[in-house]
C-alpha positions in Angstrom: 96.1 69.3 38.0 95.8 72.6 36.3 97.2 71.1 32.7 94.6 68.3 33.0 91.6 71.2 33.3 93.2 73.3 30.1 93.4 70.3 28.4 89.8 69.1 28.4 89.0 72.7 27.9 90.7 72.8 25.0 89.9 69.5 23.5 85.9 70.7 24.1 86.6 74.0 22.2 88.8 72.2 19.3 85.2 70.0 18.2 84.3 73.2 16.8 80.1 73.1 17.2 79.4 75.4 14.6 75.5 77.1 15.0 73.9 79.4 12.9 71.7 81.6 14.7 69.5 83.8 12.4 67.6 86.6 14.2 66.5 90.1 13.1 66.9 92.1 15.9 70.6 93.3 16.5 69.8 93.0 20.7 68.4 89.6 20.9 71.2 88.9 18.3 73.6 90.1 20.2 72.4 87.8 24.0 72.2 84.6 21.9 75.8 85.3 20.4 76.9 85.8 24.4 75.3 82.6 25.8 76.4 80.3 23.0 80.0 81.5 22.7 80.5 81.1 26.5 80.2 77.5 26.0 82.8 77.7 23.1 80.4 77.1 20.4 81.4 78.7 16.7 78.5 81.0 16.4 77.2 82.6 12.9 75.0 85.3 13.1 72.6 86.6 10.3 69.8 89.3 9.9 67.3 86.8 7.8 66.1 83.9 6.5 67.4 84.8 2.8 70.8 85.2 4.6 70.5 81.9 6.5 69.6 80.5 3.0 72.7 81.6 1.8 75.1 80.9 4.4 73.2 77.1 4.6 74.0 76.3 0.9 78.0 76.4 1.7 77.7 75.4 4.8 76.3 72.6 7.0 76.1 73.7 11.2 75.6 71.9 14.0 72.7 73.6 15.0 70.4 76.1 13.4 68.5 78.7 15.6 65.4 80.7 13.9 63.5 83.2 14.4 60.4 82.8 13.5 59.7 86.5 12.5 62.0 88.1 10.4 62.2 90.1 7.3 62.0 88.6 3.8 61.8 85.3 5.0 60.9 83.6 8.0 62.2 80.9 10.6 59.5 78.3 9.8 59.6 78.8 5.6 64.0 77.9 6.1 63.3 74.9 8.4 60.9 73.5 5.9 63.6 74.4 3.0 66.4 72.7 5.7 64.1 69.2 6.2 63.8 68.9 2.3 67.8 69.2 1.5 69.3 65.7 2.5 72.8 67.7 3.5 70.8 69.4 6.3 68.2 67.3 6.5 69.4 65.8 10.0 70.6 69.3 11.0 68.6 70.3 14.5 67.0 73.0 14.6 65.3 75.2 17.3 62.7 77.7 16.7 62.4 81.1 18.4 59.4 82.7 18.8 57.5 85.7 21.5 54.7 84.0 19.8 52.6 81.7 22.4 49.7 80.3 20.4 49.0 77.1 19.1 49.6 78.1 15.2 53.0 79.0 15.6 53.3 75.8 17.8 51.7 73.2 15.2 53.6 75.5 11.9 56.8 74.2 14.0 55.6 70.9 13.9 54.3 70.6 10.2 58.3 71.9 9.8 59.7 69.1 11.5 61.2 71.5 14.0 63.2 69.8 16.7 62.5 72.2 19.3 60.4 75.5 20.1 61.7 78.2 22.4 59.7 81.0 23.6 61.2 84.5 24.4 62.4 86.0 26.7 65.1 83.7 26.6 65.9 82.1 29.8 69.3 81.5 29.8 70.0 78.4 31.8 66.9 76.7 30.0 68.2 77.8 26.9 71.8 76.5 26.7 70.7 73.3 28.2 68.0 72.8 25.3 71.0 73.6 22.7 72.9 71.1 24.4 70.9 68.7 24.6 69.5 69.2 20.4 73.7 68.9 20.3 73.6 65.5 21.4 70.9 64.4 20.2 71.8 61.1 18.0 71.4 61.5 14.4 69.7 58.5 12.3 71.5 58.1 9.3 70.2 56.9 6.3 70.9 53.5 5.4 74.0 53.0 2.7 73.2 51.5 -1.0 
């Protein structure tokens, strides 16, 4: 019985969810890091939006997390780069924000973001709106 639990654990972990969570402050950073790499997921971290941009143009994640807030270049300004690059296009992506008005709620929506999440972080609440932007079906776009 034992083997049978290591191997689905294994096999869950070997999928390899990658998810880029940018985020400027080192301590919010740092809990998102925790509750995503519990549930095995490949996490990369950056300061920015310019580094997001970066890490985005050799690389295609699962799952982008933004801040909405951050120096140099903001959550919402890299979704709506995301949306118009047909690579990442399809890419989910969840905004972060303390912010609880309706601008930052409608600028998430004019960006075609797939979910908004206010801080504090709730952590239950939290990994199960990951999850569920995980399994999300994708439309793909038809083949010529």
């Amino acid at each position: 019985m034992f083997r049978a639990h290591v191997s689905r654990k294994l096999t869950a972990v070997a999928k390899h969810v990658s998810i880029l969570v940018a985020e400027d402050l080192a301590g919010q950073r740092m809990v998102l890091d925790m509750l995503l790499s519990v549930d095995g997921y490949d996490v990369h971290l950056v300061e920015d939006g310019v580094e997001a941009l970066e890490y985005l143009k050799e690389h295609t994640p699962d799952l982008a997390i933004l801040d909405v807030r951050m120096p140099r270049l903001g959550g919402l300004e890299v979704c709506a780069r995301m949306k118009r690059v047909s690579r990442l296009k399809d890419v989910p992506v969840m905004i972060l924000t303390a912010l609880k008005d309706e601008a930052t709620l409608e600028a998430s929506r004019l960006v075609a973001a797939d979910a908004i999440v206010y801080k504090p972080l709730e952590g239950k609440d939290f990994r199960e709106t990951v999850k569920a932007l995980l399994q999300r079906p994708t439309v793909q776009a038809p083949t010529v």
